[in-house]
N, CA, C and O atoms as a GROMACS GRO file, in nm:
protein
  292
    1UNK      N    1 -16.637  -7.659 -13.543
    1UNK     CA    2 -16.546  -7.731 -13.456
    1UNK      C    3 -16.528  -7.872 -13.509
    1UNK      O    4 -16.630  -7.941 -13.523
    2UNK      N    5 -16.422  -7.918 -13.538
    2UNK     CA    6 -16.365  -8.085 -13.532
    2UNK      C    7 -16.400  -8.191 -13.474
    2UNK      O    8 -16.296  -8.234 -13.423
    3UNK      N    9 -16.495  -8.268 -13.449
    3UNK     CA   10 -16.537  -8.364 -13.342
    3UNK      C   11 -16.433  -8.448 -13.387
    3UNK      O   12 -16.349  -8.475 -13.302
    4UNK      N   13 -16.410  -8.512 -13.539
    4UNK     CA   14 -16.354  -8.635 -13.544
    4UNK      C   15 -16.185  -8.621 -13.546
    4UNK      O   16 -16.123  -8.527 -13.497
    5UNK      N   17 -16.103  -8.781 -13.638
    5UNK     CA   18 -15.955  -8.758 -13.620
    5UNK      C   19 -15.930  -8.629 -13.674
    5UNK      O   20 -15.994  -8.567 -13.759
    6UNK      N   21 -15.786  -8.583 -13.589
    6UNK     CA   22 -15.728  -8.488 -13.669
    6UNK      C   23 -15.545  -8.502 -13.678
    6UNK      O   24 -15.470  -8.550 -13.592
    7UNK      N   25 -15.510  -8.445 -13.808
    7UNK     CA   26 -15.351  -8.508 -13.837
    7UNK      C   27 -15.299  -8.367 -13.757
    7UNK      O   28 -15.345  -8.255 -13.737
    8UNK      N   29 -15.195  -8.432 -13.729
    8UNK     CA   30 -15.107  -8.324 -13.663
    8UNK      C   31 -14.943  -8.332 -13.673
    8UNK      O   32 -14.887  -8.438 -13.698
    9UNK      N   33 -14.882  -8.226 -13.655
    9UNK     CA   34 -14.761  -8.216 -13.723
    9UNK      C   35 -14.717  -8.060 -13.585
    9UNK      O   36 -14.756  -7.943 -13.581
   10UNK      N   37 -14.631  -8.132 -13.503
   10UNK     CA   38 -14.567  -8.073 -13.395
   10UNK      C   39 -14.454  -8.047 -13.406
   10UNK      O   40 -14.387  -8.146 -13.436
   11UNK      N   41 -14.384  -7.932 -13.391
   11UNK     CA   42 -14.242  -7.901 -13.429
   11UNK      C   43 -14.148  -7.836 -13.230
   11UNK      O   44 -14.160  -7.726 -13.178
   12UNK      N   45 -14.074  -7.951 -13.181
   12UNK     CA   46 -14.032  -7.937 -13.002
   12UNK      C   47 -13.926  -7.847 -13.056
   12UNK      O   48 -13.900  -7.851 -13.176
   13UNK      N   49 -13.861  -7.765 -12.972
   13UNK     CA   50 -13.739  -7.686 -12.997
   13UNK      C   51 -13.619  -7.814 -12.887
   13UNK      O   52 -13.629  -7.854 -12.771
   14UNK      N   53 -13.524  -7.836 -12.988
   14UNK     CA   54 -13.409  -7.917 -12.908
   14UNK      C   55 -13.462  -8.097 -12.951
   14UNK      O   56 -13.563  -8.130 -13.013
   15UNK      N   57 -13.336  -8.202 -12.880
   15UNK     CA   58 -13.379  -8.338 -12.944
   15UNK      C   59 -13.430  -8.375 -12.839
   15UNK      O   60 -13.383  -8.340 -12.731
   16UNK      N   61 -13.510  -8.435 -12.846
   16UNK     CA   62 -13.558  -8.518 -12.728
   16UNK      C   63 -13.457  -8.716 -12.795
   16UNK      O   64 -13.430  -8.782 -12.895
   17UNK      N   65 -13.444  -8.712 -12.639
   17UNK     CA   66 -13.382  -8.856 -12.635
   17UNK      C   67 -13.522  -8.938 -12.677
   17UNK      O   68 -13.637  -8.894 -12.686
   18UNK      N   69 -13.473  -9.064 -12.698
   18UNK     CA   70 -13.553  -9.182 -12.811
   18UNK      C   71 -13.636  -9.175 -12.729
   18UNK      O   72 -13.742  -9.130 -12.772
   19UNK      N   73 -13.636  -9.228 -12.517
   19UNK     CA   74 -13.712  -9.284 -12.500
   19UNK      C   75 -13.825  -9.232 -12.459
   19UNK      O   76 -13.919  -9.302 -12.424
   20UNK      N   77 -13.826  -9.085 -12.459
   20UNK     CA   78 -13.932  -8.968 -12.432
   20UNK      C   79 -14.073  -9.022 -12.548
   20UNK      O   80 -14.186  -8.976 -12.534
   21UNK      N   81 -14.048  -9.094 -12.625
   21UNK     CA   82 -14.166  -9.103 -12.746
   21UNK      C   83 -14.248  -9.129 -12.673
   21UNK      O   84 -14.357  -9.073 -12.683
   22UNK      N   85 -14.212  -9.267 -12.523
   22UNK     CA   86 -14.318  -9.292 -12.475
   22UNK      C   87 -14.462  -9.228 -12.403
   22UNK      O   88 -14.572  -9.265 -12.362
   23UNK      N   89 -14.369  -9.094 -12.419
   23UNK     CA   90 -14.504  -8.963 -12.327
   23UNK      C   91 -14.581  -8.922 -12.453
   23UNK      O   92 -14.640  -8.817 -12.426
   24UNK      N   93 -14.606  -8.957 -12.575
   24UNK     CA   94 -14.663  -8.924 -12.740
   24UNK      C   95 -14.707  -9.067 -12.805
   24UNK      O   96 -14.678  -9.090 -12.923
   25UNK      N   97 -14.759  -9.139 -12.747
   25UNK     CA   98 -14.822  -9.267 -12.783
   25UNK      C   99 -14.904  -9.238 -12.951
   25UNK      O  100 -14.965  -9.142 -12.997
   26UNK      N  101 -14.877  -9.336 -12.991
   26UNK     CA  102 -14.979  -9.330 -13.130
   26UNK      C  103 -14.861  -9.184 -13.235
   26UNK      O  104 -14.850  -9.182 -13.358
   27UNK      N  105 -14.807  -9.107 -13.160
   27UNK     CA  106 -14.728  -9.045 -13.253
   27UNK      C  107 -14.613  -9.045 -13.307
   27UNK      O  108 -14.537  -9.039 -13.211
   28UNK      N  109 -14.542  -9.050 -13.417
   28UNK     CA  110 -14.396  -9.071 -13.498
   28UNK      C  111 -14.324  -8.993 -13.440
   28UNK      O  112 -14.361  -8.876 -13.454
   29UNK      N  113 -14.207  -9.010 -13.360
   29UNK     CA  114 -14.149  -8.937 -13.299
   29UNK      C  115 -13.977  -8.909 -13.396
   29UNK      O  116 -13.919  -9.012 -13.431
   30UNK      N  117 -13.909  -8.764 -13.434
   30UNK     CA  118 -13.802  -8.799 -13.496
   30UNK      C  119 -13.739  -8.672 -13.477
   30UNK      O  120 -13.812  -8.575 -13.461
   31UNK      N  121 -13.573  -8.650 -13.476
   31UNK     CA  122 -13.526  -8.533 -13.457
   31UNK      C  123 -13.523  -8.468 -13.640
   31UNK      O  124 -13.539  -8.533 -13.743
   32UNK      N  125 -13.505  -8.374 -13.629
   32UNK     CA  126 -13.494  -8.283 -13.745
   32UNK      C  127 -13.376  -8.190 -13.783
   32UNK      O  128 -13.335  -8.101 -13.709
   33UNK      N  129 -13.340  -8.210 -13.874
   33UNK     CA  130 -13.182  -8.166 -13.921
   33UNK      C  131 -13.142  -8.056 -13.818
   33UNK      O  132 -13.050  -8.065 -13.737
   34UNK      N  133 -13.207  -7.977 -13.831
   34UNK     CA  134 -13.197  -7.872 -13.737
   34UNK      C  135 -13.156  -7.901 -13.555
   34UNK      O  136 -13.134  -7.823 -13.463
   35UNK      N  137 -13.159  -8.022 -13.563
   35UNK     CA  138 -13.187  -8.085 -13.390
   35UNK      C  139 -13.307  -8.029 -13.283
   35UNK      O  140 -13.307  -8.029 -13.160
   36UNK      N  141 -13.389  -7.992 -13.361
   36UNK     CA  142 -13.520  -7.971 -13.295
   36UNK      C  143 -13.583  -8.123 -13.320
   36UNK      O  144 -13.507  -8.203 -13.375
   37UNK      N  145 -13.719  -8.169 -13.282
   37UNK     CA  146 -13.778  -8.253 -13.246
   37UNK      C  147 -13.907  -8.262 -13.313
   37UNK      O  148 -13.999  -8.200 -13.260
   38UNK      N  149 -13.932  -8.331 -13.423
   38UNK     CA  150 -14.090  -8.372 -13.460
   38UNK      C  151 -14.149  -8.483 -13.429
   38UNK      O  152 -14.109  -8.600 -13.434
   39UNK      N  153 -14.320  -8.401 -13.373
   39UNK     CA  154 -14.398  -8.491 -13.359
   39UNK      C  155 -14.508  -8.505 -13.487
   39UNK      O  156 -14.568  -8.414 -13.545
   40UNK      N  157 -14.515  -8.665 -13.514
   40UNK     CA  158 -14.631  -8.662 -13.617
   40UNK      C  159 -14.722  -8.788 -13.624
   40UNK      O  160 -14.688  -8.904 -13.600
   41UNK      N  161 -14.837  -8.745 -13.660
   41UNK     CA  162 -14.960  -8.851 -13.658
   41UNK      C  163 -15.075  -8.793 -13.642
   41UNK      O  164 -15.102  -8.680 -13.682
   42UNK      N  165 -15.172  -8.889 -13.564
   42UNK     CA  166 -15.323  -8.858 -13.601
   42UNK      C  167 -15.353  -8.911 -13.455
   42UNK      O  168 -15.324  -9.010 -13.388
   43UNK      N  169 -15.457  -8.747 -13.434
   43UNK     CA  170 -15.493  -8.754 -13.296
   43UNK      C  171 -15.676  -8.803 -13.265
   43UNK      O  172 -15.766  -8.740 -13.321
   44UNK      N  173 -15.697  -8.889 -13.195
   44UNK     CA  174 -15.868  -8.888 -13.209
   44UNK      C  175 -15.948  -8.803 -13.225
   44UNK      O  176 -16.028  -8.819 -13.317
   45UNK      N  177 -15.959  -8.671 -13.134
   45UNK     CA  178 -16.037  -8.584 -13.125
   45UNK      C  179 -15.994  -8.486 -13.060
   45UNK      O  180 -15.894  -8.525 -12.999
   46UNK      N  181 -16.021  -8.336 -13.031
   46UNK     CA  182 -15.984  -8.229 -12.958
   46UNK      C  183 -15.923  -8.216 -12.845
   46UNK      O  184 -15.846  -8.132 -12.799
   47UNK      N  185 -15.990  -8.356 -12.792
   47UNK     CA  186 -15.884  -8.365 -12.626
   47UNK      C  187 -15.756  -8.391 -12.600
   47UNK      O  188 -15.677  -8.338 -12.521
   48UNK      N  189 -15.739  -8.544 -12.731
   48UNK     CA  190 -15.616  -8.555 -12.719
   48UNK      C  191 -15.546  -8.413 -12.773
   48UNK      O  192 -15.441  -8.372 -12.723
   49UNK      N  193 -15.590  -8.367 -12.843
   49UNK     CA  194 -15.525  -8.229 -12.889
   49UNK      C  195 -15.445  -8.153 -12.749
   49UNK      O  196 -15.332  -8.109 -12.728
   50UNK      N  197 -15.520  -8.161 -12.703
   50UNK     CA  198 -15.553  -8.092 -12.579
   50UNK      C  199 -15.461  -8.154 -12.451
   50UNK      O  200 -15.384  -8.090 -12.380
   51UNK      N  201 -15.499  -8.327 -12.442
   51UNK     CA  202 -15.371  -8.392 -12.357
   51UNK      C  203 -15.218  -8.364 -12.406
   51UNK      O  204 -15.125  -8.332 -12.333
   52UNK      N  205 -15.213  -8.382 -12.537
   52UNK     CA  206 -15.078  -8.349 -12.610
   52UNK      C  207 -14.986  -8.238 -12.570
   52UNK      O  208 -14.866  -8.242 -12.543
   53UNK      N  209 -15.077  -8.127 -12.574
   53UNK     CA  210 -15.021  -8.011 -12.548
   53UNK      C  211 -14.958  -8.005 -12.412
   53UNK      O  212 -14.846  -7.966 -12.379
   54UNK      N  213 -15.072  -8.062 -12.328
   54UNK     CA  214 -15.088  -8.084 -12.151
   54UNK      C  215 -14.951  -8.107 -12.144
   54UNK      O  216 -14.865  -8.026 -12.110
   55UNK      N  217 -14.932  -8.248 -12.185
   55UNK     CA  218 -14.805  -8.307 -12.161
   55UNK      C  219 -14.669  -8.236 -12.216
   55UNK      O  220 -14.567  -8.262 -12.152
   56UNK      N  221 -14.659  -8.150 -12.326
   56UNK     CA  222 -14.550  -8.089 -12.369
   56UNK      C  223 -14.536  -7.979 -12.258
   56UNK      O  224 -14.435  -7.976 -12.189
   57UNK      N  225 -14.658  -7.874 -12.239
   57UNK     CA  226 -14.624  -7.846 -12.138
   57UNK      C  227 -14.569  -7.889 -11.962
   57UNK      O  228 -14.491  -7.832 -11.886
   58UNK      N  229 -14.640  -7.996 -11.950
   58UNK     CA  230 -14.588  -8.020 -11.808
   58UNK      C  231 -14.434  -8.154 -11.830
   58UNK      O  232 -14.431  -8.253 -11.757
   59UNK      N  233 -14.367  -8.142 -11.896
   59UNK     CA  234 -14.258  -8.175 -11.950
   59UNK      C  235 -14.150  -8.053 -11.935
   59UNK      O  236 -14.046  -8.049 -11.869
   60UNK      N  237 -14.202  -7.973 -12.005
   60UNK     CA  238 -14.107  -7.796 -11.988
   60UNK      C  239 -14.051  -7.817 -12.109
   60UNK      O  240 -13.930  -7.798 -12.121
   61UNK      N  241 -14.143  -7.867 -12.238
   61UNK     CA  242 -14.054  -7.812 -12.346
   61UNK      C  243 -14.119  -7.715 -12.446
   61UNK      O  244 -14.239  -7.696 -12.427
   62UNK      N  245 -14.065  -7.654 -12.544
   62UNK     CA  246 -14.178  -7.550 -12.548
   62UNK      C  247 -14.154  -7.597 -12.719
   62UNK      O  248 -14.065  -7.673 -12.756
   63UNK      N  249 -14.254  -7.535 -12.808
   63UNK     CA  250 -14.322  -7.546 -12.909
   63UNK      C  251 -14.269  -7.457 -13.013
   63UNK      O  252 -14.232  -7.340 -13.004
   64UNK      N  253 -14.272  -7.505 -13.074
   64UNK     CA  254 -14.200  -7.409 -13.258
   64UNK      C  255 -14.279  -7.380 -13.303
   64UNK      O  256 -14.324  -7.266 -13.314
   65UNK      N  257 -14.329  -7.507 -13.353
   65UNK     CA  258 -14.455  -7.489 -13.485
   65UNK      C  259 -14.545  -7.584 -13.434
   65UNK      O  260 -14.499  -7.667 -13.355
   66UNK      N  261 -14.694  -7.589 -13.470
   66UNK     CA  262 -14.800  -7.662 -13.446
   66UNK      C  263 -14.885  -7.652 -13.546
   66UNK      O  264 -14.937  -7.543 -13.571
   67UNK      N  265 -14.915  -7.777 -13.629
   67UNK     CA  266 -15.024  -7.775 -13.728
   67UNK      C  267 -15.127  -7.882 -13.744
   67UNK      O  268 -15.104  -8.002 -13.759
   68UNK      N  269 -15.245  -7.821 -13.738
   68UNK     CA  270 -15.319  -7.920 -13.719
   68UNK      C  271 -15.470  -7.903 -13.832
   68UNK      O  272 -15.534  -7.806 -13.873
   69UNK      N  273 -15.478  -8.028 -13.847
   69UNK     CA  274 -15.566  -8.041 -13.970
   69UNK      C  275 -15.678  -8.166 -13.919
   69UNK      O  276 -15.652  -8.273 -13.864
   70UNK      N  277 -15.792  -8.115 -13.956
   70UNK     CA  278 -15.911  -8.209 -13.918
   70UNK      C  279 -15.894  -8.283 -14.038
   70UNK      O  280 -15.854  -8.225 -14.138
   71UNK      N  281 -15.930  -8.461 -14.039
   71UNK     CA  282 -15.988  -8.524 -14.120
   71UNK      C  283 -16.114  -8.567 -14.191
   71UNK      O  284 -16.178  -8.652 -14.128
   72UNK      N  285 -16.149  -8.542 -14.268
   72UNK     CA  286 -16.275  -8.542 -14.310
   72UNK      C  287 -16.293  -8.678 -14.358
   72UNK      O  288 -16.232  -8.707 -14.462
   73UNK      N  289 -16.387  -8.794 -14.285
   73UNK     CA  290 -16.471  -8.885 -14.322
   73UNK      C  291 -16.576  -8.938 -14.399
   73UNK      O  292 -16.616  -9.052 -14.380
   0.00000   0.00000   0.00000
């Protein structure tokens, strides 16, 4: 299991307007040719993993792709 940071690379279906970034703190928020929605950056630990998701779900948007990679220190 991952205790420490981990990079992550979130793929939203549809654009999210600019000012939605604010519910993804600490993450690069940008639409994608396609007009789907990427999220990207580096999450502390499993929870935020875990809040991230929370929040996409209780938003109502749903998920493409999700990749996530532990950092090794």
């Amino acid at each position: 299991m991952t205790t420490g940071r981990l990079s992550c690379r979130v793929v939203l279906a549809g654009a999210l307007p600019p000012t939605w970034a604010e519910w993804f703190p600490g993450l690069d928020v940008h639409g994608a040719p396609d007009g789907d929605t990427i999220l990207r950056g580096q999450l502390r630990d499993q929870a935020a993993l875990h809040g991230m998701c929370t929040t996409i779900r209780d938003l109502g948007l749903s998920i493409v792709e999700l990749q996530v990679e532990g950092i090794r220190g």
